[in-house]
C-alpha positions as CSV (number, residue, x, y, z in Angstrom):
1,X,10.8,-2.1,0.1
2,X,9.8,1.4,-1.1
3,X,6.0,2.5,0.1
4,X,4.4,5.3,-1.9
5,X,0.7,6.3,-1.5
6,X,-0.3,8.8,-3.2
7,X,-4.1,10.8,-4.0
8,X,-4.4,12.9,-7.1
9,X,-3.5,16.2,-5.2
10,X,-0.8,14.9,-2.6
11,X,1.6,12.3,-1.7
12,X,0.3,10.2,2.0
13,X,3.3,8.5,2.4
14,X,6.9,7.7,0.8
15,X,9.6,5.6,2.6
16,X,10.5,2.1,3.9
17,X,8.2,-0.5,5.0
18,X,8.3,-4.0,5.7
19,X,4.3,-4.4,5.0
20,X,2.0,-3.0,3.4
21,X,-2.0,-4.4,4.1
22,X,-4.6,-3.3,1.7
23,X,-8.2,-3.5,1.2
24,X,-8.8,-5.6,-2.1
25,X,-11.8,-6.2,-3.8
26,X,-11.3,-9.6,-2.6
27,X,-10.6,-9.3,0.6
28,X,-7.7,-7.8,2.7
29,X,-3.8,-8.7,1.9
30,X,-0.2,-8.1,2.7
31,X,2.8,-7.2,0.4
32,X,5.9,-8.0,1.8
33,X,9.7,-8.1,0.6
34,X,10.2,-9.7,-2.3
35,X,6.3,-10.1,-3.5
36,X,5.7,-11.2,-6.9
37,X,4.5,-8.6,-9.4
38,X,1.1,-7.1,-8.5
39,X,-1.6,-4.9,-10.1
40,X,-5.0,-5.2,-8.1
41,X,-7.8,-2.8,-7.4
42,X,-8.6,-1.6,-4.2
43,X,-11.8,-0.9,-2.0
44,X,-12.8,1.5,0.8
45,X,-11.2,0.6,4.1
46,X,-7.7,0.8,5.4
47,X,-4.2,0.7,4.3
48,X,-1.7,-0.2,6.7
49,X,2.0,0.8,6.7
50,X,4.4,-1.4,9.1
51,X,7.7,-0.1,9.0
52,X,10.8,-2.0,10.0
53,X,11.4,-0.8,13.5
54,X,7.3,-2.2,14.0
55,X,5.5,1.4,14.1
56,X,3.1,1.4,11.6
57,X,0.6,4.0,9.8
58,X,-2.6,4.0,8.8
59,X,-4.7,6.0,6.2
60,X,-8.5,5.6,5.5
61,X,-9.0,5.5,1.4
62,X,-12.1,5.3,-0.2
63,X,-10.8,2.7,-2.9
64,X,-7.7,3.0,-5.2
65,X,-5.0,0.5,-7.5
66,X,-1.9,-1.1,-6.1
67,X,1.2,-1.7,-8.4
68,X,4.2,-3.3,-7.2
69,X,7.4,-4.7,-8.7
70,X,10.8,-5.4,-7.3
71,X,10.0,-3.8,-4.1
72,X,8.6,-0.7,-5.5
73,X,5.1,-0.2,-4.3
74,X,3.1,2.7,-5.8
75,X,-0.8,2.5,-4.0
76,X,-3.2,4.6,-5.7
77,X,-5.8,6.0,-3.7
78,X,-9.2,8.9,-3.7
């Protein structure tokens, strides 16, 4: 699937990844290949970026808006 996070002055990230976890108002959660359609709100904490060779990134947000769709994942984050 196609990652993009992105802050109103600059793009974090844009590429590949097999999961993407995200600090949700809720709770933490993963979004995977194939995930159903999702628009959720984010709080502060930690968004993590496992791409498929197992590396992974990390970026500290201080809260944001996920939108996915046919493995198109556009994170929205201050």
């Amino acid at each position: 699937m196609n990652v993009r996070i992105i802050k109103p002055d600059s793009t974090l990230y844009e590429g590949p990844a097999k999961l993407a976890q995200l600090p949700g108002v809720g709770g933490l959660f993963e979004i995977m290949e194939n995930h159903a359609p999702i628009i959720s709100a984010l709080k502060a904490g930690t968004v993590r970026i496992v791409v498929s060779d197992g590396d992974e990134q990390k970026f500290v947000i201080r809260g944001g808006v996920v939108k996915g769709q046919q493995n198109d994942i556009l994170i929205m984050v201050q």
